[in-house]
C-alpha atoms as one frame of an Amber mdcrd trajectory, in Angstrom:
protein
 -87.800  95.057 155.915 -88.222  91.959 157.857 -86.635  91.595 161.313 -85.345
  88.260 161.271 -82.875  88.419 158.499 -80.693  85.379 156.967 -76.760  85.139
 158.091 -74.583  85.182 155.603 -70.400  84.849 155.055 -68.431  88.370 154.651
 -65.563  88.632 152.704 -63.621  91.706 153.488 -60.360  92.124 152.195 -58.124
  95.474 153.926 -55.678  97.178 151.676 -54.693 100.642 150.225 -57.147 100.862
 147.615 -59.505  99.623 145.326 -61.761  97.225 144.956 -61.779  93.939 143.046
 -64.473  94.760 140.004 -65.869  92.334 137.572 -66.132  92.391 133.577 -70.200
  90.911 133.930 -71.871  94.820 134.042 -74.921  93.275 135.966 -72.523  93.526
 139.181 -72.335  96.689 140.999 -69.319  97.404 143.891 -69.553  98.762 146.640
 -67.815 102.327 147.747 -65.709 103.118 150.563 -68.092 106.142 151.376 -70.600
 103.098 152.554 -68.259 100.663 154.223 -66.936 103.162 156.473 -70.409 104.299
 158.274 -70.768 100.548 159.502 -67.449  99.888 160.768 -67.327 102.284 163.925
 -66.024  99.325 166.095 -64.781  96.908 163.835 -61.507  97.942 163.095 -58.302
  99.611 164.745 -58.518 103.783 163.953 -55.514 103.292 161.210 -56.961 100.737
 159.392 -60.114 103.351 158.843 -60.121 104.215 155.293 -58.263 100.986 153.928
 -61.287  98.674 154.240 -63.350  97.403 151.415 -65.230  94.802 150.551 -64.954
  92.355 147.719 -69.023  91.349 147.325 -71.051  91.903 144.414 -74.599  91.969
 143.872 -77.036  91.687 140.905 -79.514  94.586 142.165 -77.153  98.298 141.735
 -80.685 100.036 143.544 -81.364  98.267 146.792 -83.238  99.690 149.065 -81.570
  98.971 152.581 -78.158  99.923 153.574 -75.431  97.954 151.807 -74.055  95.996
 154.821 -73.623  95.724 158.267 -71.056  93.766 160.291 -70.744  93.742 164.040
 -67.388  92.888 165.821 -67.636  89.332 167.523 -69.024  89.333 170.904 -65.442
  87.758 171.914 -61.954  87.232 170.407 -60.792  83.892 169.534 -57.234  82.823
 168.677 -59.771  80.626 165.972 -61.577  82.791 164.263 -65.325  81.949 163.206
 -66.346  80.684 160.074 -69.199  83.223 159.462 -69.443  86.453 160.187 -72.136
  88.531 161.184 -73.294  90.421 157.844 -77.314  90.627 157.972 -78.877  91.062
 154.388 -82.076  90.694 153.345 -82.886  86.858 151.810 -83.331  87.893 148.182
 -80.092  90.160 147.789 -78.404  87.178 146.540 -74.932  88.201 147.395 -72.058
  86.018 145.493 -68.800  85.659 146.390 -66.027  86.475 144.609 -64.622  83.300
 143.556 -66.827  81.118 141.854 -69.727  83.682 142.688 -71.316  81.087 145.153
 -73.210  82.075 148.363 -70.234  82.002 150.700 -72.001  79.905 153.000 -71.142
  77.171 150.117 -67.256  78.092 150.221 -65.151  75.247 150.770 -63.497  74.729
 154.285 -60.301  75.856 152.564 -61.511  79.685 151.886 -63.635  79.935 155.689
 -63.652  83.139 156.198 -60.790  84.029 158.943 -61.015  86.977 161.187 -58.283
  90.187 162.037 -59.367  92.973 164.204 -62.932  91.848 163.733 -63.073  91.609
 160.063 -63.721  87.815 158.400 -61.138  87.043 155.698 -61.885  85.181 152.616
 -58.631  83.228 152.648 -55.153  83.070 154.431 -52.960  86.049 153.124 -49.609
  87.106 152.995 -48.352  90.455 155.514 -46.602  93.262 154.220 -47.205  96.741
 153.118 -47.346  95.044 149.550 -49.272  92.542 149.783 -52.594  94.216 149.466
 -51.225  95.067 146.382 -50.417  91.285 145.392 -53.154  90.005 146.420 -55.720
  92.695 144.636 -53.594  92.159 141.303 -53.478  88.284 141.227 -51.325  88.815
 138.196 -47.295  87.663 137.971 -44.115  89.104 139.002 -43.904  91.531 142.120
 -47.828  92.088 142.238 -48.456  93.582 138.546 -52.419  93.467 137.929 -52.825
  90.361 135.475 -54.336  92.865 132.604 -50.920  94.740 132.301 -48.473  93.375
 129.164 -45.859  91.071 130.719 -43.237  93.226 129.953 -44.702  95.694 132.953
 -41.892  93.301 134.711 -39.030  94.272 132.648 -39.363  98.074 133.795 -36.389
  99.256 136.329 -37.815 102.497 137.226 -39.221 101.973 140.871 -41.792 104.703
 140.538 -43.231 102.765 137.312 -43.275  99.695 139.224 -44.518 101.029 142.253
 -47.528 103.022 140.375 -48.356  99.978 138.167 -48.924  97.625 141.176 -52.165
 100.382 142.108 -53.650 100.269 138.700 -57.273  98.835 138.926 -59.805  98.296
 136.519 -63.598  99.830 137.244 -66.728  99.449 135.480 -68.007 102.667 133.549
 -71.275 102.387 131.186 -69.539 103.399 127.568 -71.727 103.572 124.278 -70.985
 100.689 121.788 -72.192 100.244 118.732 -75.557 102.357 119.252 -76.313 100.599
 122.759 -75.129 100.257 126.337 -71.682  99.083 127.837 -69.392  99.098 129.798
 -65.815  99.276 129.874 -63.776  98.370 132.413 -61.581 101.553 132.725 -58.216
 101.294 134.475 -57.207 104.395 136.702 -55.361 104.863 140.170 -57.870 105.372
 142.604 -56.799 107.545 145.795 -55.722 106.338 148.910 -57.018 109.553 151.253
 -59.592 111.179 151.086 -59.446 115.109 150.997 -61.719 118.214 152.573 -60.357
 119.610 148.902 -62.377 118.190 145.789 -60.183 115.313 144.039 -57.565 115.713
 141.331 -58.228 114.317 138.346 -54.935 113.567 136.304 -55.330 112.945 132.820
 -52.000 112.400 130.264 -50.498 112.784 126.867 -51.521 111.473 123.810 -51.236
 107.696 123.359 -50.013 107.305 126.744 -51.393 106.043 130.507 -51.606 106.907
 133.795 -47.650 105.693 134.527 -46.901 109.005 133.279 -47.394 110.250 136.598
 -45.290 107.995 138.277 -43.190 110.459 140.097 -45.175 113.043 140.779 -48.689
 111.114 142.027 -47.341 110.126 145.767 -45.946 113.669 145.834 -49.334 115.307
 145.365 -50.930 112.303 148.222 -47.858 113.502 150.324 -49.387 116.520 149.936
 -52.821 115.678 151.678 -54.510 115.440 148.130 -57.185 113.079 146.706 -55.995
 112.157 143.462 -57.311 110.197 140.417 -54.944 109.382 137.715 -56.663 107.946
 135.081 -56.634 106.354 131.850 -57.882 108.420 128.794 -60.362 105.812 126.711
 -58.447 104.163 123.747 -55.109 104.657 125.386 -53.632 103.314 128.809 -54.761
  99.819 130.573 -58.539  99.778 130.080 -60.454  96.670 128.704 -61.324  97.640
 125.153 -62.086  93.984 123.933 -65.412  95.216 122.628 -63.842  97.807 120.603
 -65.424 100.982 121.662 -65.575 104.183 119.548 -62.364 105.916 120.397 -62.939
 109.406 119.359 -62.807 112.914 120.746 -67.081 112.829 121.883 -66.609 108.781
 123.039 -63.580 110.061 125.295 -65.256 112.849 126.933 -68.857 110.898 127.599
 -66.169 108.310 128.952 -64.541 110.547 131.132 -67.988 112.367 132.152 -69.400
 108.630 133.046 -66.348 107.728 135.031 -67.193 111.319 137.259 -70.213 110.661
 137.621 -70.305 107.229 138.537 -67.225 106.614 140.915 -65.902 110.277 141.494
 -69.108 112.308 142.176 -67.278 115.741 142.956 -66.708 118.406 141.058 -62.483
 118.011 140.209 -59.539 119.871 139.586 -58.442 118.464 136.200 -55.311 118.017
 135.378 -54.459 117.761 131.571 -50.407 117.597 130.188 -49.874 118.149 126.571
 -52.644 116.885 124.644 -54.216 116.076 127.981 -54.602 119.796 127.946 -56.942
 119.796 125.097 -59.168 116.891 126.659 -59.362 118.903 129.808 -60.474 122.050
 127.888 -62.863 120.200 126.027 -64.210 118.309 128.739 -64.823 121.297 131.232
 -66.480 123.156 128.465 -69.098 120.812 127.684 -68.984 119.734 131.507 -68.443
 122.706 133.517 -70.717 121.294 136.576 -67.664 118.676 136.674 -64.729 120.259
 136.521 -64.026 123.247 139.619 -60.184 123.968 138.251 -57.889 123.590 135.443
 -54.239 122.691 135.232 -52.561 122.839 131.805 -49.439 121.473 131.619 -47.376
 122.357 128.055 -51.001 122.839 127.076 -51.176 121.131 122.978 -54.090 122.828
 122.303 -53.611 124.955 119.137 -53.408 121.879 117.251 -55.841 121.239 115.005
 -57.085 118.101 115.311 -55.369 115.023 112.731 -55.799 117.205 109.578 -55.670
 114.853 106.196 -54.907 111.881 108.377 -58.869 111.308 109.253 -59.583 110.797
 105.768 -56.716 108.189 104.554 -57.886 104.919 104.273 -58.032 102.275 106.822
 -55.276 100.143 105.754 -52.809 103.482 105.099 -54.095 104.189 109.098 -53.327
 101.005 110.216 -50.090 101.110 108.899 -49.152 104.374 110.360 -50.595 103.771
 113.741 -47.941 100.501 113.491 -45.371 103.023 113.794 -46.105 104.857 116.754
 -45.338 101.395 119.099 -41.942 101.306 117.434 -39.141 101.624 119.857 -37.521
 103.732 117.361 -39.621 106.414 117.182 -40.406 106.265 120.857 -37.513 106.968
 122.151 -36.803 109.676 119.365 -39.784 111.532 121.059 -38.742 111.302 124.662
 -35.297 112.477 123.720 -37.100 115.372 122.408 -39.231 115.570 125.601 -36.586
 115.279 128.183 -33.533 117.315 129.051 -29.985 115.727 130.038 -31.692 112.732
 130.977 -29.080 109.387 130.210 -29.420 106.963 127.472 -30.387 103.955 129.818
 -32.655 106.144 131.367 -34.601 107.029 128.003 -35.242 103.427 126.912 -36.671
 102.784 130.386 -38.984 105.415 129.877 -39.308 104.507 126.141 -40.478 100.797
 127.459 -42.768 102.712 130.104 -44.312 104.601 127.914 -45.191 101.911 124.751
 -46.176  99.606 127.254 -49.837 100.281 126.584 -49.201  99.898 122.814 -48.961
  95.838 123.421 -52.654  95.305 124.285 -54.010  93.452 121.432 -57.165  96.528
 120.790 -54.390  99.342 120.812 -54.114  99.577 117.229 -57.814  99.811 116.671
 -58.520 102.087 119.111 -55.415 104.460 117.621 -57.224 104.290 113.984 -60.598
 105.185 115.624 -59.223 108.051 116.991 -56.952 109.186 114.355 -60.387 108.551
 111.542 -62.843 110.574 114.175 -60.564 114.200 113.497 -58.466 114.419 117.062
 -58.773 117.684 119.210 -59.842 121.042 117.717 -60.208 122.952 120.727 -59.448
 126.103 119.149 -62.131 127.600 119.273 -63.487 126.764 123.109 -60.597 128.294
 124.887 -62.557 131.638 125.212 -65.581 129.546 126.775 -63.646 128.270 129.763
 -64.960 129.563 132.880 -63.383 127.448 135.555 -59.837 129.092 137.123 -57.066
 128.018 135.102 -53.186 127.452 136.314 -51.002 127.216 133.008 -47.655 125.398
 133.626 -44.946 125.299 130.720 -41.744 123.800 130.887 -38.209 126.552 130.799
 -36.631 123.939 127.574 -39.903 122.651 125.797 -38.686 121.198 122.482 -42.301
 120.163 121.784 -44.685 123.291 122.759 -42.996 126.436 122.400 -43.488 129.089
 125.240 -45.212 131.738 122.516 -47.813 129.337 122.209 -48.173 129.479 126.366
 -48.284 133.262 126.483 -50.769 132.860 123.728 -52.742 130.656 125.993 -52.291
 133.256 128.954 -53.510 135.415 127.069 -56.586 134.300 125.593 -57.401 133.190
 129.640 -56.599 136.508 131.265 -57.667 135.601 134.787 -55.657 132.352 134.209
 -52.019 132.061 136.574 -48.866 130.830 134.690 -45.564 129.813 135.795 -42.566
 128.355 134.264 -40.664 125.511 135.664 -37.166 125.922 135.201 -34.050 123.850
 133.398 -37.146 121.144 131.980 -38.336 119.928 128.774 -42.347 119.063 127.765
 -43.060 116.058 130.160 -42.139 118.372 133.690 -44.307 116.075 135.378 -41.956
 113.174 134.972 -38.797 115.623 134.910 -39.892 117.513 137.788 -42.126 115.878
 139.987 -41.643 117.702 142.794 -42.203 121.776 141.136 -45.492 120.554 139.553
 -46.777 118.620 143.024 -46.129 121.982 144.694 -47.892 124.373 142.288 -50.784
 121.549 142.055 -51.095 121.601 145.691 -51.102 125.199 146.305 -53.825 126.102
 143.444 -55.930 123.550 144.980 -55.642 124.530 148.340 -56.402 128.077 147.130
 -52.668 129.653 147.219 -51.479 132.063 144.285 -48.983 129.334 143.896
């Protein structure tokens, strides 16, 4: 590498989490593994861990370091326009708006300095508005991917959960060749000693299902994932993607290996349960733990419904969005909870269903012959915690001592006065019997 290197603008952009990714798959992003090792004196001790950068480049290999910035020889009331980053001439680094060097920015984006770092344009303070400004979408700092009805949800938890969801870019098999998707997920805001949790969810649901119980378990010192299963949830499925059970798993396996990189304790509710099993089976290097929540995994798979024709599956994949027969099934999967609060939870959990490829990602999945995992249970290695809820309308507790028993070394536990989804109902019994199997307890 040469010594004398060309100056270029940085624009760094503090906040929680996440990164700002881009649909164009010839971009890679950068981690917060490899900011962090360059920043010794650039910013304050508690900003450590919020920092990342939002700079692309066209080369995912290169060979030097990603970065460097040094804090300005002096502090100035006015900060600089350009920061110190030193990169080699041919990176061609882009900016984020416009994807222009940033030494081409207008004056009205100069990059602005706090605690060292340059700034890519003036920004509002406030705990949220990281959040805000990472979404760019309307209303209270919703990412602008998320149906515009995100806004008419009262639960805070919902809200508060939906203003994290990101989008990131994992390499997907369509149509015989190489993708991408751009998958959304919660990415964590610590990082742990203990290997991440992975949080998966229910059939034709998202990651908002965990709305109450994911800043439990990151009160609770853990690194935790929640992400969206492919087909269902927040991703970008515009290209239409194969949605069935082998495209989920190589989805889920190329979303590990590209942005987690650890092996995980997965966490799988309901049908969730039978994507976990599936997934560690054919996976094990991946997966260190199992939860199963109200495990749905004697089910098998969609029976006579993968062979009805397509216009038959499109018209019963039409009524799964219907209010109706949403809130029928939370009524069934709650207990005692009030009216207003089941068609808040009704609208939270169709909200996925109004993304325009939601209907053809349901009839790929219901065509490809849904979960038989029958037959793998007995091939699980990993340890296993089973979880089943005291009232579950849904999954009936022989089916859980079944379970037990076909795992002997597995640990189960019942959770009390609660119905199927217990990590909705009760949030804070499944964050504490998460957090002490991961930490090694006998919960």
């Amino acid at each position: 590498m040469k010594k004398e290197q060309e100056c270029w603008d940085v624009w760094v952009e503090l906040g929680p989490s996440g990164f700002r990714t881009f649909k164009d798959p010839r971009f890679a992003r950068f981690e917060s593994e490899s900011v962090l090792p360059y920043l010794p004196q650039a910013t304050s001790p508690s900003l450590l861990g919020k920092v990342h950068v939002s700079r692309t480049y066209l080369n995912p290999n290169p060979p030097w370091p990603p970065f460097c910035l040094k804090r300005p020889a002096t502090r100035q009331r006015t900060p600089p326009r350009r920061s110190s980053l030193l990169l080699p001439p041919s990176s061609r680094f882009l900016s984020v708006a416009g994807r222009r060097p940033l030494h081409h920015q207008p004056a009205s984006v100069a990059a602005r300095t706090q605690n060292g770092l340059a700034w890519g344009r003036p920004r509002a303070a406030g705990p949220g508005a990281a959040a805000a400004r990472r979404a760019a979408g309307p209303g209270d700092g919703f990412p602008s991917f998320l149906p515009k009805e995100v806004e008419k949800i009262k639960d805070p938890f919902a809200r508060r959960l939906a203003q994290k969801i990101e989008r990131v870019p994992v390499p997907v098999q369509i149509e015989s060749s190489d993708g991408w998707v751009m998958s959304s997920c919660v990415k964590p805001s610590i990082r742990s000693n203990n290997n991440p949790v992975v949080l998966l969810h229910c059939f034709d649901s998202s990651c908002l299902e965990w709305r109450h119980a994911y800043p439990l378990l990151e009160e609770a010192g853990l690194e935790v994932w929640a992400v969206d299963v492919l087909g269902w949830g927040f991703s970008d499925l515009e290209k239409r993607p194969p949605c069935g059970v082998s495209s989920k798993r190589h989805h889920l396996y190329q979303l590990w290996k590209t942005h987690i990189r650890r092996p995980m304790v997965l966490v799988g509710p309901s049908l969730g349960a039978a994507a976990a099993i599936d997934f560690a089976v054919n996976h094990s290097e991946a997966v260190e733990k199992l939860v199963l929540i109200n495990g749905c995994v004697y089910e098998e798979g969609t029976g006579q419904l993968a062979k009805v024709p397509k216009l038959v599956a499109y018209a019963g994949v039409s009524l799964l969005k219907s209010i109706p027969l949403r809130l029928y099934a939370n009524m069934l999967a709650f207990k005692g909870i009030s009216l207003a609060t089941c068609f808040d939870w009704t609208n939270v959990g169709r909200l996925h269903c109004l993304l325009p490829w939601w209907k053809d990602a349901s009839v790929s999945f219901m065509r490809s012959g849904g979960y038989n995992v029958v037959d793998q249970i007995k091939e699980v290695k990993q340890k296993v915690l089973i979880v089943y809820g005291e009232h579950d309308r849904i999954i009936t507790k022989k089916l859980q001592v079944r379970l037990h028993c076909e795992l002997p070394s597995a640990i189960i536990r019942q959770v009390p006065d609660c119905g199927h989804l217990l990590h909705v109902e009760k949030p804070n019994a499944i964050a504490n019997l998460i957090a002490d199997f991961v930490q090694g307890s006998n919960c």
